[in-house]
N, C-alpha and C positions, 0 to 999 in steps of 0.2 A: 504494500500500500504506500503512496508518493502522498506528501503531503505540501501545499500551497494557501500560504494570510496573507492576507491583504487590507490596507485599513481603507474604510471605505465610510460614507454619509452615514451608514448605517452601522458602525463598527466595525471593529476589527471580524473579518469573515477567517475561517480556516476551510477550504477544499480541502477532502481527503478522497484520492482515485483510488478503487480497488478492483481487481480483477476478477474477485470473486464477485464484486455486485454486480449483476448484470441486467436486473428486471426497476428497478426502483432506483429513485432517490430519496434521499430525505436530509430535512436539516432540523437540530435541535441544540440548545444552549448548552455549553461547558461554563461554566464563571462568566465573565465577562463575554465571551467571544462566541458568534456563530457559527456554529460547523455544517458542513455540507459535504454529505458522503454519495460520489457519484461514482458510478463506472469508470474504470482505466482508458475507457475508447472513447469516451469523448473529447471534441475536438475543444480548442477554445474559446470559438464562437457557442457552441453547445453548453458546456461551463459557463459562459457569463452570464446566457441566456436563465439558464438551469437557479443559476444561482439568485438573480435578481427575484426570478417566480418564488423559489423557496423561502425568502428570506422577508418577502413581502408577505408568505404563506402564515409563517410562524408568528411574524408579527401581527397579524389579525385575526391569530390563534391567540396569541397569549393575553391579544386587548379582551378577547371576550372571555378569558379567564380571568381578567377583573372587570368586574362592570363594577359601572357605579351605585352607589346609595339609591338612586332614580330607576336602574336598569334594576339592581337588586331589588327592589321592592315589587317591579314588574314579573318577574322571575318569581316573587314567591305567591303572587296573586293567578300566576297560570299554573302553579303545582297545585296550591290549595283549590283550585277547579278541578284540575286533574284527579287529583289523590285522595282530597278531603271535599269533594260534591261542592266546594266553594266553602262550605262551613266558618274555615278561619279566615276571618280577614283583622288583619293587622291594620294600628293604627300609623303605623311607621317600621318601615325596615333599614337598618342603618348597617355599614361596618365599624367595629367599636375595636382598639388598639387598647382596651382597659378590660379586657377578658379573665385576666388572669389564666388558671387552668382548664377554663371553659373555653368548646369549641366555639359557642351561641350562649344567647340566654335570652331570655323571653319576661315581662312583668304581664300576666296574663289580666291586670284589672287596668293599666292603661292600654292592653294591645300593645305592648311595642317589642320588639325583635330587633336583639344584635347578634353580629356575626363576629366572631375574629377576624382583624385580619389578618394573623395564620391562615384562615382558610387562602387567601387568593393566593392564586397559581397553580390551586389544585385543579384536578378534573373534574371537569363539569359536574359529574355526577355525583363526584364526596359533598360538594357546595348544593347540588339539591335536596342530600340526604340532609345537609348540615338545614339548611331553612325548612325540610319539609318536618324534622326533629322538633324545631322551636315552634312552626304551625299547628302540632297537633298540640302543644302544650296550651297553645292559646284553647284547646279545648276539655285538654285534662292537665291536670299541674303535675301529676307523680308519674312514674314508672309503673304504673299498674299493668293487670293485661290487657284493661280496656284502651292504653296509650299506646301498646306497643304494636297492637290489632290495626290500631289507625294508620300504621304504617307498611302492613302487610300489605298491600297493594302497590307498592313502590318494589319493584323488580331488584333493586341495588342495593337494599339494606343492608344485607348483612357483609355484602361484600364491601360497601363501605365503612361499616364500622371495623373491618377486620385491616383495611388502609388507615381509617385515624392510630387502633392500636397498635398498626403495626409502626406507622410514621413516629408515633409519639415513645412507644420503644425504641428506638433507631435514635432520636433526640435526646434520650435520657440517659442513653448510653455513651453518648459522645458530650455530654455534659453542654448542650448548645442550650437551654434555659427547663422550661415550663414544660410538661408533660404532654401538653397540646401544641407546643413549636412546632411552626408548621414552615413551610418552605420559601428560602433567602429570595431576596427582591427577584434578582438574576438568575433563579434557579428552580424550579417546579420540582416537584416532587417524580414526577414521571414524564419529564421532558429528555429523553436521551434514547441512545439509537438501538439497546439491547443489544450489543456486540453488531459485526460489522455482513454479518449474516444476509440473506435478500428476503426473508418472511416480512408476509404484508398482516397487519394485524386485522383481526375477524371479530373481532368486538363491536365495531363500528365507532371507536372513541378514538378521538385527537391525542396518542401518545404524545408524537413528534409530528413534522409536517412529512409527509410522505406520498409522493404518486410514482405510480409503473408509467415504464417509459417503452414503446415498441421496439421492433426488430432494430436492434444497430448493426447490422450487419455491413451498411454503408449509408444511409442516412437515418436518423432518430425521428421516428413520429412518434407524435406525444400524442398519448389518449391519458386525459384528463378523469377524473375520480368520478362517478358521478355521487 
């Protein structure tokens, strides 16, 4: 594998050509810098091309892994439609940096809903478990079975709480804070390429940015993700 940075409007980008990837590209955050892991054959016009799409990819990948206090609150008004028959509605949904060990937390007699924010830059789906958590409280306040029933209908539960404990062990153990630290500004929690492999993920969720690229055999056509 040949590696090429370059600093650019956008930061510093790293190219990495491998021989073994031959169907995909993808690009996701290391620290500070962009990476973009493309095939050994393509050329440099195809690279630059490749690169600019990825890297505008990720970037309107990761804006909508933080939305705002506006977006968030819309976001938790189409689960509680979805999940809870509309049931909860909140009188305010905010992101709150005053969490402590709490992913959320909810005051069920004014309606209002905060989130961590640890949560952003997770996957979409940790952040609706995280808001559809604090919605069903706006209709039961404890952990009973009747709280946790309201969320059986949400497909990602358990797999997401099985990501917060597994994140927040991960955090505790590297001594990086709060049992609930959740992932550095620059850094998502599952923003990276899983070794440099060519498997396309079958989940249907925004790991990384990633699309198949056609036959290179002598010119690349791009078929696009649908």
């Amino acid at each position: 594998m040949t590696e090429d940075t370059a600093e650019t409007s956008l930061g510093e980008v790293e190219v990495r050509r491998s021989r073994r990837r031959v169907r995909t590209v993808t690009a996701f955050r290391e620290g500070d810098r962009t990476i973009v892991a493309i095939p050994a054959r393509f050329t440099r016009t195809q690279e630059r091309e490749w690169v600019r799409r990825m890297v505008a990819k990720l970037a309107a990948q990761e804006k909508r892994r933080r939305p705002s206090d506006e977006q968030l609150a819309t976001r938790a008004a189409e689960l509680s439609a979805r999940y809870l028959d509309g049931r909860a509605v909140p009188t305010s949904v905010a992101w709150s940096s005053q969490q402590g060990r709490r992913w959320g937390s909810c005051t069920p007699g004014e309606g209002t809903i905060r989130i961590s924010t640890r949560v952003r830059g997770m996957p979409r789906w940790v952040l609706d478990y995280v808001l559809l958590h604090e919605l069903a409280h706006l209709l039961h306040g404890g952990h009973g079975p009747e709280f946790w029933a309201l969320l059986d209908s949400y497909p990602r539960t358990e797999r997401a709480r099985g990501f917060l404990e597994g994140f927040a062990f991960l955090a505790d153990r590297a001594g990086d804070g709060p049992s609930d630290a959740g992932p550095a500004a620059t850094h998502g929690p599952d923003v990276h390429d899983g070794g440099d492999d060519d498997r396309d993920d079958d989940d249907g969720e925004d790991h990384d940015a990633r699309e198949p690229v056609g036959d290179l055999s002598e010119e690349v056509e791009v078929h696009e993700r649908s």
